[in-house]
C-alpha positions in Angstrom: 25.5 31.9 82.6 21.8 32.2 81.8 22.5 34.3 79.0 24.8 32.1 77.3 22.6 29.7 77.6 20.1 31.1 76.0 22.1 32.1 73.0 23.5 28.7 72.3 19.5 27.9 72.5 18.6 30.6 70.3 21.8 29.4 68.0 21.1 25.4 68.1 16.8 26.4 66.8 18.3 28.7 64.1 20.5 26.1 62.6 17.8 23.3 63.2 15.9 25.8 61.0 18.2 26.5 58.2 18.7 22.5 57.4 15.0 21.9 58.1 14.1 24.7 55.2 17.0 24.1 53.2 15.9 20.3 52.8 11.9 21.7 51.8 14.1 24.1 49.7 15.8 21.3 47.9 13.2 19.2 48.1 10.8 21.6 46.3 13.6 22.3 44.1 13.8 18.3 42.7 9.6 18.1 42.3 10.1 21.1 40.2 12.7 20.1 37.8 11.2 16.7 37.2 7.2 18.3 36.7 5.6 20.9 35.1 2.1 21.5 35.1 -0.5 18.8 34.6 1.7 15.7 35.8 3.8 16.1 33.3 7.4 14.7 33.2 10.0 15.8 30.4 13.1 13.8 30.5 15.1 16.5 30.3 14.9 17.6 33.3 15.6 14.8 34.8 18.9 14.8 33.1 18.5 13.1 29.7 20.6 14.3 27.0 19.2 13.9 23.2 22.7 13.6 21.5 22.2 10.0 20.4 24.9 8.9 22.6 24.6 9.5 26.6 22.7 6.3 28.4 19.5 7.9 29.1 17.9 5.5 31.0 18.2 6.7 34.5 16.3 9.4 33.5 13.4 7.5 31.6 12.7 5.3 34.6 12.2 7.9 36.9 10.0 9.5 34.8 8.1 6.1 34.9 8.5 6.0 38.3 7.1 9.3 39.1 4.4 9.0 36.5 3.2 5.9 37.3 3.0 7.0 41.1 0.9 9.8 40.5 -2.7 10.2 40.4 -5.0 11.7 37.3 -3.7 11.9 34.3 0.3 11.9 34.3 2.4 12.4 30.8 5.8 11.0 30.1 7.3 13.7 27.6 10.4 12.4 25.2 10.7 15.6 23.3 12.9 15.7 20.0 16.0 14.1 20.2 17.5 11.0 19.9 17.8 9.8 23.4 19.5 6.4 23.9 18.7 3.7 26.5 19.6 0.5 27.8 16.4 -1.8 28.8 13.5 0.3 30.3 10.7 -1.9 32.7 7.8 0.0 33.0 5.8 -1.8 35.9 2.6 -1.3 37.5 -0.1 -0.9 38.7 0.0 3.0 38.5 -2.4 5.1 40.9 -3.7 7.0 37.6 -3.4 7.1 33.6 -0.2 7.6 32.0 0.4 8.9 29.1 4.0 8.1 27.0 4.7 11.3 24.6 7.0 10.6 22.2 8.0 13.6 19.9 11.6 12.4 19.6 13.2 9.1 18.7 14.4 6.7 21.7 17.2 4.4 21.0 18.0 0.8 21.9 21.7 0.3 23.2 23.4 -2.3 20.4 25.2 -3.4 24.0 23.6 -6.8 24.2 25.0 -7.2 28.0 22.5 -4.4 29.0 19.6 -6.9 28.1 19.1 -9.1 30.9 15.8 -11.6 32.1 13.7 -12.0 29.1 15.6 -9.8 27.0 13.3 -7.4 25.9 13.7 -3.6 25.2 10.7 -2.0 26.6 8.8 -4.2 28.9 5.2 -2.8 29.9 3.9 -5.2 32.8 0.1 -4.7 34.8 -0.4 -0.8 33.9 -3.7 -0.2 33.1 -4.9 3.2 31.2 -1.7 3.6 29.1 -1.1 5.6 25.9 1.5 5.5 23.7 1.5 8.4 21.4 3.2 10.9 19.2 5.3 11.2 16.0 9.1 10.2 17.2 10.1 6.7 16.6 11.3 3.6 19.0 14.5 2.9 17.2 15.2 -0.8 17.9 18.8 -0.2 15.6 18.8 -4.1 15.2 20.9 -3.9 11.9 24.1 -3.4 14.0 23.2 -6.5 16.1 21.5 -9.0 13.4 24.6 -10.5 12.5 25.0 -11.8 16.0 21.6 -13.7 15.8 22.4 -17.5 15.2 19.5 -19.0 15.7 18.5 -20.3 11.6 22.1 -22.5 12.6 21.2 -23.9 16.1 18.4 -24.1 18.4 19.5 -23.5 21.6 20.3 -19.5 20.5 19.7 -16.6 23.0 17.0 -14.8 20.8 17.7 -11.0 20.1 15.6 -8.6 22.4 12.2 -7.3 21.2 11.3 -3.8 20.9 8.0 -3.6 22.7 6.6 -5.8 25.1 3.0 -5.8 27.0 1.4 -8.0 29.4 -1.2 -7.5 31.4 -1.8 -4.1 30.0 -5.7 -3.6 29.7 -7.6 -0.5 28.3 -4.4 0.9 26.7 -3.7 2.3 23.1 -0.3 2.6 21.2 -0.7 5.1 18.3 1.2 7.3 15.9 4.7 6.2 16.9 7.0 4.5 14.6 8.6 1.5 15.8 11.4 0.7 13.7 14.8 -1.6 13.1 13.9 -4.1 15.5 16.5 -6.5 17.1 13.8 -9.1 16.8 10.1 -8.5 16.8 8.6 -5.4 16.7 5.6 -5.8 18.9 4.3 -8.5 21.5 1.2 -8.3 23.6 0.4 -11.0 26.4 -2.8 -11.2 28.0 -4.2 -7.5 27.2 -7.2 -6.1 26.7 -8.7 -3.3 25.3 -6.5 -2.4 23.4 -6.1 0.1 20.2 -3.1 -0.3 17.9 
């Protein structure tokens, strides 16, 4: 009796084992994919696809979200591509400096639903320490919406979503990047400082 009890002992710790070091295993396995070296965070392996046509913005906000919780200097990688994404709220404050590396071309969705609140594409709100960089573009692809802008007829239009979007961002710098085809404007900034454009 004795003996059998210590096997199923012996048997219960080896399987409380096996999960415990299969979830580190797994675990390690996620931390990996998502960073390389340096904080740095490459869509792609976080699932992104950069045929112009999968919804990429699962992805792209957990790179944010992983970014903007490490400490140091963290990079956000878009490689080349043409990644499309719905609206993408990049909120703060982050523990350390983020950097946003675009190399390849990020696409607004033309699916006006996706846009909800204020509307806007890329929303930057209380991060400070934040570059924008690289030579891929932010591809608002406002002429397939334009036509559905009404506002020149009446007043009380829903106005089409801007590109780019910053407030509260202070000691930050947006450089090199193309933004481009813009549903409506390009560009706003809201109680920033420091900034270099």
């Amino acid at each position: 009796m004795a003996c059998t009890n210590n096997a199923m002992r012996a048997l219960f710790l080896l399987v409380l084992f096996c999960i415990v070091h299969g979830e580190k295993e797994e675990s390690k396995g996620i931390d990996a994919k998502a960073s390389g070296p340096g904080g740095s965070f490459d869509i792609t392996k976080l699932g992104a696809s950069g045929n112009g046509k999968t919804d990429n913005t699962k992805a792209v906000q957990e790179a944010w979200a992983s970014a903007c919780g490490g400490t140091g200097k963290q990079t956000i990688l878009i490689p080349k591509g043409d990644f499309l994404v719905g609206q993408l709220n990049f909120t703060g404050p982050c523990k350390g400096d983020v950097t946003i590396q675009v190399d390849g071309n990020l696409l607004a969705t033309t699916d006006l639903s996706q846009y909800k609140d204020h509307g806007n594409w890329i929303e930057i709100l209380r991060v400070d320490n934040l570059v924008i960089t690289g030579k891929g573009n932010l591809d608002g692809q406002g002429p397939a919406v334009w036509s559905k802008n009404s506002c020149t007829k009446k007043y009380d239009c829903k106005i089409l979503p801007n590109s780019l979007v910053m407030d509260f961002v202070n000691n930050g710098e947006v450089s090199g990047v193309t933004l481009l085809n813009s549903k409506f404007f390009h560009m706003n900034m809201y109680r920033c400082k420091d900034m270099l454009i």
